[in-house]
KOLDO-492530 format. One line per 5 residues: their letters; for each residue x, y, z of C-alpha. Coordinates in nm, 3 decimals, padded with zeros to 5 digits. Each point is the difference from the previous one (the first is absolute). Layout:
a> X,Y,Z ~ ...
END
This chain:
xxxxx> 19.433,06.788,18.851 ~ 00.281,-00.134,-00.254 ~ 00.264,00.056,00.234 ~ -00.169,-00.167,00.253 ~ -00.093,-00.324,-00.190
xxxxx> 00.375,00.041,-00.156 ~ 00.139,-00.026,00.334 ~ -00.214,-00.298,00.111 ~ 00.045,-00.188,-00.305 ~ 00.355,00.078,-00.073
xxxxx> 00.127,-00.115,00.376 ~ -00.294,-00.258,00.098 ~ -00.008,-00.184,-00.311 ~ 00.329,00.069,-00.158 ~ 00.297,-00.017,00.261
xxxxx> -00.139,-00.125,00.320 ~ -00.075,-00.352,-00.106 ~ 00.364,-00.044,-00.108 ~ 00.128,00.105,00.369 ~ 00.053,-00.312,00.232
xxxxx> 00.042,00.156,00.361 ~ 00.273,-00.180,00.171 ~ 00.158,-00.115,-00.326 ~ 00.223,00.254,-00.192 ~ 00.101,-00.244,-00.234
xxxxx> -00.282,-00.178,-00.070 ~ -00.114,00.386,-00.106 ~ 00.264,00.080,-00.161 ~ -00.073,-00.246,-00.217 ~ -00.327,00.043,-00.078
xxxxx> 00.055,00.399,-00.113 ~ 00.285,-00.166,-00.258 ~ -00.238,-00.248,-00.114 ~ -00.291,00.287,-00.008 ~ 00.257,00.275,-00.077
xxxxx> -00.296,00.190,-00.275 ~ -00.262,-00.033,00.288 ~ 00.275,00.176,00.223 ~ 00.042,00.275,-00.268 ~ -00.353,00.037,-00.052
xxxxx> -00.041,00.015,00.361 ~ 00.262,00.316,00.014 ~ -00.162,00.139,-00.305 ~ -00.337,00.019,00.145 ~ 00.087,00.128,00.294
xxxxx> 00.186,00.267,-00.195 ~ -00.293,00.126,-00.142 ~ -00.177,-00.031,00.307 ~ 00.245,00.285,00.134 ~ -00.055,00.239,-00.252
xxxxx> -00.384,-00.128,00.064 ~ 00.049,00.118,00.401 ~ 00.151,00.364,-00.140 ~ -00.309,00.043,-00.220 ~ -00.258,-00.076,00.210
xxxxx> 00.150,00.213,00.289 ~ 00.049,00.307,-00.273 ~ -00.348,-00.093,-00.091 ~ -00.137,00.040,00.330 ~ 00.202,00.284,00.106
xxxxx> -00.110,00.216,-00.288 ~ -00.418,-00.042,00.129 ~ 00.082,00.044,00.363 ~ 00.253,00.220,00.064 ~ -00.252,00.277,-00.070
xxxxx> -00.146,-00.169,00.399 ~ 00.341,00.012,00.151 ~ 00.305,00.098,-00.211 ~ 00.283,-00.144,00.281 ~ -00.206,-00.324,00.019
xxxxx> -00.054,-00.075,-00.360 ~ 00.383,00.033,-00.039 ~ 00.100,-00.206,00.280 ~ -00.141,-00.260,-00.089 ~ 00.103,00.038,-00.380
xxxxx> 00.336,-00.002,00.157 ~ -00.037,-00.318,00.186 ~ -00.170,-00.131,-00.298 ~ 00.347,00.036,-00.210 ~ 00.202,-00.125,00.279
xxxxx> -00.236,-00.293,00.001 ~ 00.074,-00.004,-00.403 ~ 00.423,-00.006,00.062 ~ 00.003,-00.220,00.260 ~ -00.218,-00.243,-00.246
xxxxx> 00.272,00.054,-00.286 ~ 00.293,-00.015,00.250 ~ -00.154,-00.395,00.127 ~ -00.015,-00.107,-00.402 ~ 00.392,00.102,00.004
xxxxx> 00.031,-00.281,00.254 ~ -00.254,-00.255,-00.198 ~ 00.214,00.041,-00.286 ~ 00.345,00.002,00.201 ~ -00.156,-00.324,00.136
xxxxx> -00.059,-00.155,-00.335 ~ 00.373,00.067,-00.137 ~ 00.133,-00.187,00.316 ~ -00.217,-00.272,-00.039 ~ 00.075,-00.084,-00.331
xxxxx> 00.356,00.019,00.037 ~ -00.063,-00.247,00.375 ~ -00.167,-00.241,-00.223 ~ 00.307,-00.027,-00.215 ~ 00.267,00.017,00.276
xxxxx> -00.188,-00.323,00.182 ~ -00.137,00.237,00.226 ~ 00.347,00.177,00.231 ~ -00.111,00.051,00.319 ~ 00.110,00.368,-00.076
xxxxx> -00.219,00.073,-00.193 ~ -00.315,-00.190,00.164 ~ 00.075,00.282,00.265 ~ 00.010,00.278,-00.258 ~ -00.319,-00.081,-00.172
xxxxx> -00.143,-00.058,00.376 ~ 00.073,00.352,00.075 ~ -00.124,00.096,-00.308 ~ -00.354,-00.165,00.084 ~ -00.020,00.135,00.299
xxxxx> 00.114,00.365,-00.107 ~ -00.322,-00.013,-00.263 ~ -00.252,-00.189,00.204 ~ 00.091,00.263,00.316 ~ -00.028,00.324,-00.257
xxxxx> -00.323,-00.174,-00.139 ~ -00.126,00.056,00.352 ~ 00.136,00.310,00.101 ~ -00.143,00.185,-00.319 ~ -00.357,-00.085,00.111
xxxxx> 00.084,00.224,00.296 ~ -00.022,00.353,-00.154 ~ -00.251,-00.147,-00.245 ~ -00.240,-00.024,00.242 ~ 00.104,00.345,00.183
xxxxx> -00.059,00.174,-00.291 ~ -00.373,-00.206,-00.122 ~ -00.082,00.104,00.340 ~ 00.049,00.372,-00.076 ~ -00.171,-00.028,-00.330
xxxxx> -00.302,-00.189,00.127 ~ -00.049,00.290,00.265 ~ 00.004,00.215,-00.260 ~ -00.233,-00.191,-00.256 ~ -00.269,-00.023,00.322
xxxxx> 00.016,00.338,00.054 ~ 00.006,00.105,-00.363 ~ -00.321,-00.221,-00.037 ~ 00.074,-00.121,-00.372 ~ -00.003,-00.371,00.097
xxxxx> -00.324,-00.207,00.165 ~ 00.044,-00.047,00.395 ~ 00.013,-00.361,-00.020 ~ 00.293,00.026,-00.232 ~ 00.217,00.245,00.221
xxxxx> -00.081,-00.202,00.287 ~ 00.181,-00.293,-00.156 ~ 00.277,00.205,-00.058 ~ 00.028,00.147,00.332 ~ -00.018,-00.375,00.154
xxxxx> 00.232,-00.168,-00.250 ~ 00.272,00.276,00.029 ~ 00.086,00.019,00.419 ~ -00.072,-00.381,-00.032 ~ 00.287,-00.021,-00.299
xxxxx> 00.255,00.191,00.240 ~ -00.094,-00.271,00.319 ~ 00.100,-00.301,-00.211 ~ 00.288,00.172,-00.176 ~ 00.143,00.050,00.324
xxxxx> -00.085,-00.358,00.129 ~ 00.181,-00.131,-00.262 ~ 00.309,00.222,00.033 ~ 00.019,-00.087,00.335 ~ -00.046,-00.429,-00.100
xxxxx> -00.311,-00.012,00.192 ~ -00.197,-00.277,-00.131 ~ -00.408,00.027,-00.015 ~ -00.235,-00.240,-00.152 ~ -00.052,00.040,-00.387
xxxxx> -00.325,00.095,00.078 ~ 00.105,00.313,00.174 ~ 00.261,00.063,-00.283 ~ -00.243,00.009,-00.229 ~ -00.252,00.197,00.180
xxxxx> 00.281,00.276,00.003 ~ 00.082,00.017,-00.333 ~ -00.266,-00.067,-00.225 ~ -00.255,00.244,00.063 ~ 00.262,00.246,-00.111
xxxxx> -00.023,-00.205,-00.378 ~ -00.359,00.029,00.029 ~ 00.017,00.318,00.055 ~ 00.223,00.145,-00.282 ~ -00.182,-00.268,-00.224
xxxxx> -00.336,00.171,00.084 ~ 00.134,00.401,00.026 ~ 00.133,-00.065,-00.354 ~ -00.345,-00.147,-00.152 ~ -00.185,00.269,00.181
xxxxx> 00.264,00.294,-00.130 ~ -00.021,-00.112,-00.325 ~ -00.367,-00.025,00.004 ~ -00.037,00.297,00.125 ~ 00.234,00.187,-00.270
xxxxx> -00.197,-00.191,-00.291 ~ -00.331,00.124,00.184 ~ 00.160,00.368,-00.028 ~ 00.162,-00.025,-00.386 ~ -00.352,-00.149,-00.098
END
């Protein structure tokens, strides 16, 4: 649940307002003139990572009893997810030492192409990463239906929001432009869901402890 509304709030609200498509510069300097927003932006995502490597560890310890190769495939993809996460802040952060030194220069064209490149290297492994994300969920939702330690209704989120993660992941590394509509009808279920899995998990364990 945290690293899902750590993700959300840490991209949505932190960096993406300060990215003006079309206009590197005009971005560039909005990350210098927001340059703690950008670093809070890379720390939260941060601990979103190590979030991603907990939760899969977390769910790979309760199913892997239900299939052992499954459970750790997806805890795999679930720290590959994690790394390729860390390895788009690099960028971020690359992006926000060139744009501070642009701003100074007056803005070279040499480096307007650098910190492009640098934008698009973190906004394409931003993408990418959601890829064996929602591989893996996929594999641990299987296993949480069969298990039977979650309502239906819940899993059946999960099971939609997942495959439905992977089709606009793939839209979007491929530039194929949908309505926001459909966007959002691909994405956010899968917030709803590890919003409501988390309540109901820890529910569930204070249910137990009590």
């Amino acid at each position: 649940m945290i690293q899902g509304i750590g993700s959300f709030l840490s991209g949505a609200v932190l960096l993406e307002p300060l990215i003006v498509q079309d206009n590197i510069v005009e971005t560039m300097t909005n990350l210098v003139g927001n340059a703690f927003l950008v670093k809070a932006n890379i720390v939260g995502e941060m601990i979103t990572a190590m979030g991603i490597i907990m939760l899969g560890s977390f769910l790979y310890i309760i199913l892997r009893k239900q299939h052992e190769g499954i459970a750790l495939t997806a805890l795999g993809l679930y720290v590959m997810e994690a790394v390729m996460l860390g390895v788009s802040r690099i960028g971020t952060m690359i992006l926000l030492q060139i744009s501070q030194e642009s701003v100074i220069s007056g803005h070279p064209e040499s480096l307007v192409e650098l910190a492009r490149l640098c934008l698009e290297f973190q906004e394409y492994g931003y993408e990418l990463l959601m890829l064996p994300f929602a591989v893996g969920a996929t594999m641990f939702y299987v296993l949480l239906y069969q298990e039977g330690i979650m309502p239906t209704k819940l899993i059946y989120i999960g099971l939609f929001a997942a495959p439905m993660s992977v089709i606009g992941t793939l839209l979007g590394l491929f530039d194929i432009q949908v309505p926001m509509i459909l966007f959002i009808i691909m994405f956010l279920p899968n917030l709803f869901f590890e919003v409501g899995s988390g309540i109901w998990l820890r529910w569930k364990g204070g249910i137990e402890e009590a």
